[in-house]
C-alpha positions in Angstrom: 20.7 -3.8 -11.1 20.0 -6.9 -9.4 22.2 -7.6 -6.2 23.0 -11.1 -5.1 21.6 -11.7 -1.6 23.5 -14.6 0.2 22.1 -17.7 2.7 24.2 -18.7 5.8 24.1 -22.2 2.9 25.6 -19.9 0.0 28.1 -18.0 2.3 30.2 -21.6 3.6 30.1 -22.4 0.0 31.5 -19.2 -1.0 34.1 -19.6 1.4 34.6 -23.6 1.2 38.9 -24.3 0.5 39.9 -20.7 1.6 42.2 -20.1 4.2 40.2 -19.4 7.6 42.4 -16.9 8.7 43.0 -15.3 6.2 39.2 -14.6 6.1 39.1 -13.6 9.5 41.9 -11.4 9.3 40.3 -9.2 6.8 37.1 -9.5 8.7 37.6 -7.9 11.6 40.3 -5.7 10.1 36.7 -4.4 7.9 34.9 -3.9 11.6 37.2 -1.4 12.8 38.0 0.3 9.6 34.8 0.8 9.7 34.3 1.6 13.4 37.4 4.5 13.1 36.3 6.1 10.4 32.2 6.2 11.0 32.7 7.0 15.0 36.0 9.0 14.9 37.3 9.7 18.5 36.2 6.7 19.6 38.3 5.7 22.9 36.4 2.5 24.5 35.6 -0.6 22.6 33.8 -3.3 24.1 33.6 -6.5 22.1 31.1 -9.0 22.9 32.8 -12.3 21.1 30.9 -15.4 20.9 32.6 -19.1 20.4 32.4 -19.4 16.9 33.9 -17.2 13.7 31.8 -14.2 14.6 33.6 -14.1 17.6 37.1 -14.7 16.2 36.0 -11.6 13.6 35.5 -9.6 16.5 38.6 -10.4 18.3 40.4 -9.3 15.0 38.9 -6.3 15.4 39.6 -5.5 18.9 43.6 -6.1 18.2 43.6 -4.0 15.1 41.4 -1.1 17.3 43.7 -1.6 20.2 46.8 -0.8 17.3 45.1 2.3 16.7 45.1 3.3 20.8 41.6 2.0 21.5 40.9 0.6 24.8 39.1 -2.7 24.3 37.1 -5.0 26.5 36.4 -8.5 25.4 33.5 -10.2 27.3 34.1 -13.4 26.4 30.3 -14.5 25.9 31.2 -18.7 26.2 33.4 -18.3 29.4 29.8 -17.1 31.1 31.3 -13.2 31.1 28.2 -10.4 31.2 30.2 -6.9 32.3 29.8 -4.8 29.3 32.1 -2.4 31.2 32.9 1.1 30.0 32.3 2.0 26.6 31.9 4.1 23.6 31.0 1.4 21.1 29.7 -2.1 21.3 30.7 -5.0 18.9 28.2 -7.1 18.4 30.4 -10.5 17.8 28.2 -12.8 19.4 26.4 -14.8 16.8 26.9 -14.9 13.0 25.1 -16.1 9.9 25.3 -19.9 10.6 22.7 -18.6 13.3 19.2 -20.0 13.5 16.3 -20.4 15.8 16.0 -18.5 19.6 19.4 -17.2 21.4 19.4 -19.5 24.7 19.4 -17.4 27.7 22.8 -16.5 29.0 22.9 -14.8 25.1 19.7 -13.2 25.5 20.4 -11.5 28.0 24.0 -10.7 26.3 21.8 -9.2 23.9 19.3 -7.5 26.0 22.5 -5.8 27.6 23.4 -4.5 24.7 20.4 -3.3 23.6 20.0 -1.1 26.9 23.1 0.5 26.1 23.3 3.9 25.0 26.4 3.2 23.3 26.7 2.6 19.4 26.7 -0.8 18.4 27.9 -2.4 15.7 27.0 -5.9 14.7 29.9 -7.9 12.7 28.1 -9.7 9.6 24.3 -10.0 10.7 22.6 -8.6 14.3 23.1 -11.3 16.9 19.5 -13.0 17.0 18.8 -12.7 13.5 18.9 -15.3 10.9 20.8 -14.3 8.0 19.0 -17.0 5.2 15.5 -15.4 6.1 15.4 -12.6 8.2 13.1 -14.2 11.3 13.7 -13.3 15.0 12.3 -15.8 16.9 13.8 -14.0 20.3 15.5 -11.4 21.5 18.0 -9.7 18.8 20.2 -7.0 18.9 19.3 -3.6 17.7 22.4 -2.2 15.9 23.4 1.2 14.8 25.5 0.1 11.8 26.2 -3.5 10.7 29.6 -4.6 9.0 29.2 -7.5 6.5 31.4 -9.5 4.5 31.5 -10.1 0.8 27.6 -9.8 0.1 24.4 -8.6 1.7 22.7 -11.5 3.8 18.8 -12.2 2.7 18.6 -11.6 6.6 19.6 -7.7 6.3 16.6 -7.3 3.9 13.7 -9.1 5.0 11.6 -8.1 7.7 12.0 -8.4 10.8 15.9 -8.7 10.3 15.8 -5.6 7.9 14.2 -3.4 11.0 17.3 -4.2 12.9 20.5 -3.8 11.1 20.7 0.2 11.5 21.6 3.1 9.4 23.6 0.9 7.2 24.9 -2.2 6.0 28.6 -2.0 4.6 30.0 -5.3 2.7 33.4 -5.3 2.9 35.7 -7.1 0.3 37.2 -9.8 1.9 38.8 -11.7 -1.1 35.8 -14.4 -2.1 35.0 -14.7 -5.4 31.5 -14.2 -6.8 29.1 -17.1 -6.2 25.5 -17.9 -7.2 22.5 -17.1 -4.7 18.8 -17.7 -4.8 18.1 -14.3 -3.9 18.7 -10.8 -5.0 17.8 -7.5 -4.3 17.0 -4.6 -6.4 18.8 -1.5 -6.2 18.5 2.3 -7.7 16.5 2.2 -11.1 17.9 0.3 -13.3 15.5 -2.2 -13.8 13.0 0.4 -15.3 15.3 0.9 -18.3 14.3 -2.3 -19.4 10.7 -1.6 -19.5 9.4 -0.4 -22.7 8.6 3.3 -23.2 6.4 5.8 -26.0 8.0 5.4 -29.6 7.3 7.2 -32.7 5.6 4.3 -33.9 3.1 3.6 -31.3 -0.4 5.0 -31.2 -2.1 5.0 -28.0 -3.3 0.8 -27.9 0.4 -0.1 -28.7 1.6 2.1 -26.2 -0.4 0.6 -23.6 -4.1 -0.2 -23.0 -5.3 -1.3 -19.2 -8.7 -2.3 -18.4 -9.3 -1.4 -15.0 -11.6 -3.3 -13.0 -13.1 -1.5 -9.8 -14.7 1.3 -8.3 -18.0 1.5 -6.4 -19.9 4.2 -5.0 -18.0 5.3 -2.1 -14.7 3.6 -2.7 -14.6 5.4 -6.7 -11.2 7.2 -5.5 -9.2 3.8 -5.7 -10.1 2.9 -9.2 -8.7 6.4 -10.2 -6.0 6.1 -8.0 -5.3 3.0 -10.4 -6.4 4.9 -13.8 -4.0 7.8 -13.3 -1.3 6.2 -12.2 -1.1 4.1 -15.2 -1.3 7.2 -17.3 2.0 8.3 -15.6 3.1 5.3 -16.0 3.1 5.9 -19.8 0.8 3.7 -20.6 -1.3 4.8 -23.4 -4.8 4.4 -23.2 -6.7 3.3 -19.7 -10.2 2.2 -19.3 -11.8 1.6 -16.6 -15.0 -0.6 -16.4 -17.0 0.2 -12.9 -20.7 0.2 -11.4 -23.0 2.7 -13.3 -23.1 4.9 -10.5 -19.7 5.7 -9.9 -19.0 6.9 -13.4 -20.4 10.8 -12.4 -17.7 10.7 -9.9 -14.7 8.9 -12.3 -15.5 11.2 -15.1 -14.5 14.4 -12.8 -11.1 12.1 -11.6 -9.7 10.6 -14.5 -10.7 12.5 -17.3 -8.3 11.1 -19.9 -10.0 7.4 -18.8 -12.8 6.1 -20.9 -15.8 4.7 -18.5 -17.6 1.5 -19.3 -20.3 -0.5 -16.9 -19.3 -3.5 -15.6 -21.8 -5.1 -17.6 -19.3 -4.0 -20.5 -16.1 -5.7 -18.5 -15.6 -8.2 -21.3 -16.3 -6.3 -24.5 -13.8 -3.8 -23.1 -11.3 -6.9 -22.2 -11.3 -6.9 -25.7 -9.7 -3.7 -26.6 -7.5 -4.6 -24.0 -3.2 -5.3 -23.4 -3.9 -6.0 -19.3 -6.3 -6.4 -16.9 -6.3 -4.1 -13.7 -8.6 -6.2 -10.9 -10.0 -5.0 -7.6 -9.3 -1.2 -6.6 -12.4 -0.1 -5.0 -14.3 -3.5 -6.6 -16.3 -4.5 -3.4 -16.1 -7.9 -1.2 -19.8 -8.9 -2.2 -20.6 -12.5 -4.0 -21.2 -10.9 -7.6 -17.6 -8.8 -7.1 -15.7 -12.3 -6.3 -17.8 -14.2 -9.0 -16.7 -11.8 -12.0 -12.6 -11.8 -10.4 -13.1 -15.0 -10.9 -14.5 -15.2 -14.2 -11.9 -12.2 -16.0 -9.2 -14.9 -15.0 -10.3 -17.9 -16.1 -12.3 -16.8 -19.5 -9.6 -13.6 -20.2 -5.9 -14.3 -21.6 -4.4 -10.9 -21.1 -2.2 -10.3 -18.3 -3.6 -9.2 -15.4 -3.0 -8.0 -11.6 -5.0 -8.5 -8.9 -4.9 -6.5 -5.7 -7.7 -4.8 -2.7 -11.0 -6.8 -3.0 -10.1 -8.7 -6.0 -8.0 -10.6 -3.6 -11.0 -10.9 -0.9 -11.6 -14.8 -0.7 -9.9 -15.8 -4.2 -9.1 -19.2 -4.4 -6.5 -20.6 -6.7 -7.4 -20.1 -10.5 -6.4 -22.2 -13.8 -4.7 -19.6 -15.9 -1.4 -19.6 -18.7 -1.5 -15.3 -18.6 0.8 -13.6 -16.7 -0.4 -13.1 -13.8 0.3 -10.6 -10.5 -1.0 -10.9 -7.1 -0.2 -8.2 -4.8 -1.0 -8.5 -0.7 -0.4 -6.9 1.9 0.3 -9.1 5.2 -3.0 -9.0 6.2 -4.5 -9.9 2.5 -2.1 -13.0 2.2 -2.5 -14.2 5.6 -6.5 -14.2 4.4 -5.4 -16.0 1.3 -3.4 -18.5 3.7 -5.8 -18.8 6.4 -3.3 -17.5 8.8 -2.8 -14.4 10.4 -0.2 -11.6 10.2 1.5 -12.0 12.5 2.7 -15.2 11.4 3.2 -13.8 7.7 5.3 -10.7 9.2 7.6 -13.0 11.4 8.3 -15.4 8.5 7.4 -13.0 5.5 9.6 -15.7 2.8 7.9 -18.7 4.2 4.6 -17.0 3.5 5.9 -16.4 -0.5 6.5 -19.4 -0.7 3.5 -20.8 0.7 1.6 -18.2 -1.7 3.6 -18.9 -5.0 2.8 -22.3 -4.5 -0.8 -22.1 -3.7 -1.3 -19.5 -6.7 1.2 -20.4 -9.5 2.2 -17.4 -10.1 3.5 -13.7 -9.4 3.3 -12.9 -5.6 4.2 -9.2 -4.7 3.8 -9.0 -0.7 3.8 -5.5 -0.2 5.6 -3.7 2.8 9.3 -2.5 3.6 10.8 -5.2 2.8 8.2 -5.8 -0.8 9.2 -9.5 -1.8 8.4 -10.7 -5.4 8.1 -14.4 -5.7 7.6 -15.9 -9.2 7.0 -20.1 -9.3 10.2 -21.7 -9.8 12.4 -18.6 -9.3 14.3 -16.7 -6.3 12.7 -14.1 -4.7 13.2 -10.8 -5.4 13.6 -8.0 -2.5 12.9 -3.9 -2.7 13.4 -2.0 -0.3 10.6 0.6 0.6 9.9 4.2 1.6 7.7 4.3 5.0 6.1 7.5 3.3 4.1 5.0 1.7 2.0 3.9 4.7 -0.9 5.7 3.4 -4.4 4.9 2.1 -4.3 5.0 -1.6 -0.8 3.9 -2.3 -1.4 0.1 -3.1 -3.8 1.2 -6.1 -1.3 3.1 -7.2 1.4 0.6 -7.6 -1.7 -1.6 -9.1 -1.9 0.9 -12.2 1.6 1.0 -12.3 2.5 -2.8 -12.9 -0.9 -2.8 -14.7 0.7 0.0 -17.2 4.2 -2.3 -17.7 2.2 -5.2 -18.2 0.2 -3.5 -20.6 3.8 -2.9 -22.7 4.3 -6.8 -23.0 6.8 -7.5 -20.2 6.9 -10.5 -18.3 4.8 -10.5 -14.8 7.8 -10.7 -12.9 9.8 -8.2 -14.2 6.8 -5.9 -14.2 6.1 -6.6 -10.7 9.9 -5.8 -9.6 9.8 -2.5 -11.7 6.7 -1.6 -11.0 7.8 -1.3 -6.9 10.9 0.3 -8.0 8.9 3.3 -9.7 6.5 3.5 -6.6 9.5 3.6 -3.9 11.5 5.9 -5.9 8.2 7.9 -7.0 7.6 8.2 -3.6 11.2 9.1 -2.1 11.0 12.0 -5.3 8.5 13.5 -3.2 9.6 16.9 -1.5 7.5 16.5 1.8 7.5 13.0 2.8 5.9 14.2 5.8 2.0 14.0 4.9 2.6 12.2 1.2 -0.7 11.1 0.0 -0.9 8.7 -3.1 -1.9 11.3 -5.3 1.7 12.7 -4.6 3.2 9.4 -5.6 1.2 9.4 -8.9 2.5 13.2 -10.0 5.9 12.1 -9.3 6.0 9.0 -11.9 6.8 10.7 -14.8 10.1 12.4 -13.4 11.0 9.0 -11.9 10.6 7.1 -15.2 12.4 10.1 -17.7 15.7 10.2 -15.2 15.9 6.5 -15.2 16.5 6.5 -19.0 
């Protein structure tokens, strides 16, 4: 369910009072194991080998290709060699995990090299340029086709930009460590929705699970029932949705099964409530911030906040669970940064957020991180199908509907990414998904994970 993601830190530990060679051996024995039997025919090998233990990996792995009647080239990357010479496959043995910062530039343009090749490359344990405890590239960094690994996913492999770069696979290879406790994890298949809380023949449609959502104004109505209908899929059972007068015509034709309230209403319906939806379609203006504002602080359900109910929040005093959900560009605003920055060091921008907020942080993209204050992050992988207008209010009915059921924000925010990614992969033509695909596809995505 959860996989343990390891830091450069977590992986000497792992491998503190175990015989060096021994580990090495195995190592590069893994690389071209892996290189003969995912590039079969494969005559030339060159193997770019750096000083350190990435390097002796790599040299392993030449001898134990050269057994198997491989030609292999070492360039020898600390004697000053460049000549990639001829070549079928690269090994990228340069740098390792212990790697931080920007490649100096005899390496970079090792690694420039490289990546001009045509040839496949594979990078032993991490792409050289990468750091493997957070994923940043602060130069150049090598663009591999596969990337071998050894006893545990790196944090590096998973989080942006790292996780653009490690190619059409990562395969951990067993390399005799035994198991050892990271910080990070990562969540894999579907697991994780098992543990939230479905329909039973005792609940009615409140105990099933009722979400107020907050949002919707003339002419952005379609995100508040992007919201309301996913959290119908979702299972929960009963959905309001509290909006301006006049975009109830319009919701009453989208979400027929959703009860319409003015916003004037927001806090007698709060009371009928199990969790609060905030922001889809809401609006940026003063009276829009000033009532995000006040269903936080004077509510105590459980609540997610996300689109405009994240325009120009400021931290809150709240003992609710509590979900945040930004993309790059929302947190940088909640940060006073920009983007860029929070897509070249996405962790360091959790953890700037969990701090700032005190709670939940779900920073949306490929690589969705969940932060939660005093607690590892948590990473999911995406589905680029999702780059498409609509799809954020969908995962905020979603994790609205699970917090609705009682769960922890946490847990709700990693299950609730896990439904949309898979909802989404479900879908039969990626190619042109919009989010109302996503939403159709919840139910399916929910039943076969039981």
């Amino acid at each position: 369910m959860f996989e343990p993601l390891y830091t450069a830190e977590e992986m000497r530990a792992a491998e503190a009072g175990h015989d060096v060679e021994a580990l090495m051996d195995r190592a590069g024995k893994a690389v071209a194991d892996h290189i003969l039997a995912d590039y079969p025919g494969t005559r030339h090998v060159t193997v770019v080998a750096g000083g350190g233990n990435n390097g002796g990996d790599g040299r392993v792995a030449a001898r134990y290709l050269e057994e198997h009647g491989c030609e292999v080239r070492i360039v020898d990357a600390k004697a000053g060699e460049t000549d990639l010479g001829q070549h079928e496959v690269l090994v990228d043995a340069l740098f390792g995990t212990g790697f931080t910062g920007e490649p100096r530039p005899e390496a970079a343009k090792l690694i420039e090299a490289m990546n001009a090749s045509d040839a496949v490359v594979v990078a032993v344990d991490v792409p050289s340029g990468v750091d493997a405890s957070t994923g940043e590239v602060a130069g150049v960094a090598v663009e591999a086709t596969s990337t071998v690994t050894f006893h545990g996913a790196k944090v590096g492999h998973y989080v942006g930009p790292g996780s653009f770069l490690h190619g059409f696979c990562v395969e951990v290879a067993d390399i005799g460590l035994p198991k050892h406790a990271t910080h990070a994890h990562r969540v894999s298949g579907t697991d994780v929705l098992q543990l939230v809380p479905r329909r039973s023949p005792r609940d009615n449609k409140y105990t099933a699970g009722s979400l107020l959502v907050v949002g919707g104004s003339p002419g952005m109505s379609g995100a508040a029932a992007l919201a309301s209908r996913a959290a119908f899929r979702a299972d929960a059972g009963y959905v309001t949705i509290a909006t301006h007068p006049d975009a109830i015509p319009v919701l009453e034709t989208l979400v027929v099964e959703a009860v319409k309230r003015p916003l004037d209403d927001v806090l007698d319906a709060a009371g009928r409530a199990g969790a609060l939806a905030i922001g889809p379609g809401l609006g940026r203006g003063d009276e829009g911030r000033a009532l995000v504002r006040r269903l936080l602080e004077d509510t105590d359900l459980p609540a997610v906040v996300d689109a405009d109910g994240l325009f120009g929040l400021e931290p809150f005093e709240r003992s609710a669970p509590t979900v945040l959900t930004p993309h790059a560009g929302e947190l940088a605003r909640l940060l006073g940064t920009d983007s860029a920055w929070v897509d070249a060091h996405r962790l360091a921008a959790l953890d700037r957020a969990v701090e700032k907020f005190g709670c939940v942080i779900l920073l949306k993209g490929m690589d969705t991180l969940v932060g939660a204050p005093g607690q590892g992050p948590i990473v999911s992988s995406g589905c680029s199908a999702l780059a498409t207008a609509g799809t954020g209010d969908v995962l905020t009915g979603i994790l609205g509907a699970f917090l609705s059921k009682g769960i922890g924000a946490r847990l709700a925010a990693v299950a609730a990414t896990c439904a949309h990614t898979h909802a989404a992969l479900a879908v039969e033509h990626p190619d042109g998904l919009v989010a109302g695909d996503v939403v159709e596809a919840l139910p399916g995505v929910l039943h076969a994970s039981l």
